[in-house]
N, C-alpha and C positions, 0 to 999 in steps of 0.2 A: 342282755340279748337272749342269755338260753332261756328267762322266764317268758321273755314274748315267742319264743320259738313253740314251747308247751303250748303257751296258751291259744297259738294258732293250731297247734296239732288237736288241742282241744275243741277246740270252734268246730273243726274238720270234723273230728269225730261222732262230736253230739249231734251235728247234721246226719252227715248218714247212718246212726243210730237210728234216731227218730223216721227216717225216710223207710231203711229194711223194717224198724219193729212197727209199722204204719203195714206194709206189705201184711207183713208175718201176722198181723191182728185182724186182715181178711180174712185171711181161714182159718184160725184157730180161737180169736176172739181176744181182746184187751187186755183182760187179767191172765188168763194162759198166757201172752208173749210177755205180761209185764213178770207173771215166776219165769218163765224158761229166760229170757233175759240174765237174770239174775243169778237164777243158777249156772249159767253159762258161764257170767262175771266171775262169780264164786269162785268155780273151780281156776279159773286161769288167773283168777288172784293168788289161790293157792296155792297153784303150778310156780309163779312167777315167786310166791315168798320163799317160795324152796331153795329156789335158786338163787335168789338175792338176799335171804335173811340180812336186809337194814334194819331192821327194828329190834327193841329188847321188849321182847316178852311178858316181861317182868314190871315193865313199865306201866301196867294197865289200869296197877293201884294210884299209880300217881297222875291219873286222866280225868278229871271233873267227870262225874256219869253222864250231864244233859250232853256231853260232845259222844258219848259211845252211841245214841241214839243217830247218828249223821246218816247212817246209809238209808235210817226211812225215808230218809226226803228223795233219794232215788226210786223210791219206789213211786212216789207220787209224778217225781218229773218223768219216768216213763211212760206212764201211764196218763199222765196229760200231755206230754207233746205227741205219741202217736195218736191219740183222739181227735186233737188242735189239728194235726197235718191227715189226719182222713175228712174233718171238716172243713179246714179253709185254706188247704192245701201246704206244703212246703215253705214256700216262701213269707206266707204271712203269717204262717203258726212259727217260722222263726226268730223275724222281724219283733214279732212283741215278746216273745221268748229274749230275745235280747235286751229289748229297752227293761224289761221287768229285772233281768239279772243284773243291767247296770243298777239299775234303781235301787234294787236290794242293797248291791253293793257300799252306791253311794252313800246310804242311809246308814247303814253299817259303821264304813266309817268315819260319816261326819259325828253319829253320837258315841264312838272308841266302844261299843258292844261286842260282846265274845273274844275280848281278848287283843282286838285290833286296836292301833293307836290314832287317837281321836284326831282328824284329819280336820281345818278351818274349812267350812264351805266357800267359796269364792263368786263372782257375780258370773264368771266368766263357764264355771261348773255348772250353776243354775240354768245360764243360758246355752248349753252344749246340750243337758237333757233337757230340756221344753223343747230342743230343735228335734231332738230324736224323736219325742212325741208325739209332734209334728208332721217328720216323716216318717211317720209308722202309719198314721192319720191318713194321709196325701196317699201311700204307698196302697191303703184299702179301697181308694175313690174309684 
Protein backbone atom coordinates (compact mmCIF):
# COMPACT_ATOMS: atom_id res chain seq x y z
CA UNK A 1 0.00 0.00 0.00
CA UNK A 2 2.64 2.67 0.95
CA UNK A 3 4.44 1.70 -2.50
CA UNK A 4 1.31 2.66 -4.36
CA UNK A 5 0.86 5.62 -2.21
CA UNK A 6 4.55 6.94 -3.56
CA UNK A 7 3.84 6.15 -6.51
CA UNK A 8 0.69 8.19 -6.85
CA UNK A 9 2.35 11.13 -5.03
CA UNK A 10 4.76 10.50 -7.89
CA UNK A 11 2.37 10.67 -10.87
CA UNK A 12 1.13 13.87 -8.84
CA UNK A 13 4.23 15.34 -8.90
CA UNK A 14 5.91 14.70 -12.23
CA UNK A 15 2.52 16.30 -13.52
CA UNK A 16 2.74 19.45 -12.15
CA UNK A 17 6.45 19.62 -12.52
CA UNK A 18 6.16 19.39 -16.16
CA UNK A 19 3.14 21.83 -16.26
CA UNK A 20 5.22 24.88 -13.76
CA UNK A 21 8.67 24.05 -15.67
CA UNK A 22 6.41 24.37 -19.25
CA UNK A 23 5.27 27.93 -17.73
CA UNK A 24 8.80 28.74 -16.29
CA UNK A 25 10.35 27.80 -20.14
CA UNK A 26 8.15 30.78 -21.46
CA UNK A 27 10.35 33.24 -20.10
CA UNK A 28 13.31 31.97 -19.44
CA UNK A 29 13.79 29.21 -22.11
CA UNK A 30 14.13 25.20 -21.93
CA UNK A 31 17.64 24.59 -20.84
CA UNK A 32 17.56 27.78 -18.30
CA UNK A 33 14.29 25.92 -16.36
CA UNK A 34 15.81 22.57 -17.27
CA UNK A 35 19.43 23.84 -14.79
CA UNK A 36 17.33 26.08 -12.30
CA UNK A 37 15.18 22.93 -12.07
CA UNK A 38 17.78 21.04 -11.06
CA UNK A 39 19.59 23.20 -9.06
CA UNK A 40 16.51 23.73 -7.04
CA UNK A 41 16.18 19.65 -6.74
CA UNK A 42 19.91 19.68 -5.61
CA UNK A 43 19.72 21.78 -2.94
CA UNK A 44 16.44 20.46 -1.27
CA UNK A 45 17.96 17.01 -1.77
CA UNK A 46 20.75 18.25 0.15
CA UNK A 47 18.61 20.14 2.66
CA UNK A 48 16.56 16.80 3.01
CA UNK A 49 20.06 14.41 3.27
CA UNK A 50 20.94 16.54 6.18
CA UNK A 51 18.17 15.91 8.02
CA UNK A 52 17.56 12.34 7.20
CA UNK A 53 21.02 10.93 6.63
CA UNK A 54 19.66 7.17 5.29
CA UNK A 55 22.31 6.49 3.38
CA UNK A 56 26.08 5.41 4.07
CA UNK A 57 28.37 7.29 2.44
CA UNK A 58 30.67 5.11 2.14
CA UNK A 59 28.75 2.87 0.18
CA UNK A 60 29.59 4.57 -3.24
CA UNK A 61 32.46 2.16 -3.87
CA UNK A 62 30.06 -0.61 -3.81
CA UNK A 63 27.50 1.12 -6.55
CA UNK A 64 28.22 -0.21 -10.31
CA UNK A 65 29.38 3.31 -11.94
CA UNK A 66 26.63 3.02 -15.19
CA UNK A 67 23.81 3.44 -11.92
CA UNK A 68 25.86 6.70 -10.57
CA UNK A 69 24.98 8.20 -14.12
CA UNK A 70 20.85 7.87 -13.24
CA UNK A 71 20.19 11.68 -12.57
CA UNK A 72 21.09 12.34 -16.38
CA UNK A 73 18.17 10.85 -17.52
CA UNK A 74 16.44 13.74 -15.35
CA UNK A 75 17.88 15.96 -17.28
CA UNK A 76 16.56 14.74 -20.45
CA UNK A 77 12.85 13.98 -18.92
CA UNK A 78 12.70 17.68 -18.03
CA UNK A 79 13.61 18.84 -20.76
CA UNK A 80 11.39 16.73 -23.01
CA UNK A 81 8.16 16.80 -21.06
CA UNK A 82 8.10 20.71 -20.79
CA UNK A 83 8.86 20.96 -24.66
CA UNK A 84 6.05 17.89 -25.23
CA UNK A 85 3.49 19.95 -22.81
CA UNK A 86 4.31 23.66 -24.65
CA UNK A 87 3.75 21.56 -27.94
CA UNK A 88 0.70 19.25 -27.56
CA UNK A 89 -0.18 20.37 -24.38
CA UNK A 90 -0.58 18.68 -20.93
CA UNK A 91 -2.56 16.02 -21.31
CA UNK A 92 -1.23 14.33 -24.28
CA UNK A 93 2.42 15.07 -23.57
CA UNK A 94 1.47 12.92 -20.43
CA UNK A 95 -0.53 10.33 -21.77
CA UNK A 96 2.38 9.07 -23.91
CA UNK A 97 4.86 10.02 -21.13
CA UNK A 98 3.06 7.25 -19.56
CA UNK A 99 2.52 4.60 -21.98
CA UNK A 100 6.43 5.07 -22.77
CA UNK A 101 7.35 4.66 -18.96
CA UNK A 102 5.06 1.57 -18.76
CA UNK A 103 6.85 0.39 -21.78
CA UNK A 104 10.14 0.87 -20.47
CA UNK A 105 9.27 -0.63 -17.46
CA UNK A 106 7.62 -3.63 -18.88
CA UNK A 107 10.53 -4.30 -21.19
CA UNK A 108 12.77 -3.91 -18.11
CA UNK A 109 11.42 -6.45 -16.45
CA UNK A 110 10.35 -8.91 -18.80
CA UNK A 111 14.29 -9.32 -19.93
CA UNK A 112 15.43 -9.13 -15.65
CA UNK A 113 17.98 -5.80 -17.01
CA UNK A 114 19.57 -3.64 -14.34
CA UNK A 115 19.29 -5.72 -11.64
CA UNK A 116 15.47 -6.41 -11.81
CA UNK A 117 14.06 -9.86 -11.45
CA UNK A 118 13.15 -11.38 -14.76
CA UNK A 119 9.33 -11.15 -14.77
CA UNK A 120 7.25 -14.08 -17.62
CA UNK A 121 5.42 -11.80 -20.00
CA UNK A 122 1.81 -13.01 -19.97
CA UNK A 123 -0.93 -12.69 -22.87
CA UNK A 124 -3.06 -10.75 -20.64
CA UNK A 125 0.31 -7.94 -20.05
CA UNK A 126 0.66 -7.92 -23.94
CA UNK A 127 -2.84 -7.07 -24.18
CA UNK A 128 -3.26 -4.33 -21.31
CA UNK A 129 -0.42 -2.32 -23.31
CA UNK A 130 -1.63 -2.51 -26.93
CA UNK A 131 -4.81 -1.15 -25.16
CA UNK A 132 -2.80 1.74 -23.76
CA UNK A 133 -1.60 2.40 -27.05
CA UNK A 134 -4.67 2.37 -28.32
CA UNK A 135 -5.83 4.90 -26.08
CA UNK A 136 -3.21 7.07 -26.26
CA UNK A 137 -3.98 6.83 -30.12
CA UNK A 138 -8.05 7.43 -29.85
CA UNK A 139 -7.05 10.13 -26.89
CA UNK A 140 -4.95 12.35 -30.11
CA UNK A 141 -7.97 11.90 -32.69
Amino acid sequence: MKGALFSLLGGLCITMQGIFNARMSDSIGGWHTTSMVHLVAFTISILVYFYVRDGKGKSFKRVPSLYLIGGTFGVVVVFAELTAIKMIGPASAIAILLVAQIGTAFVIESKGWFGENKVPVTKRQGIGIAMMLVGVILFQL
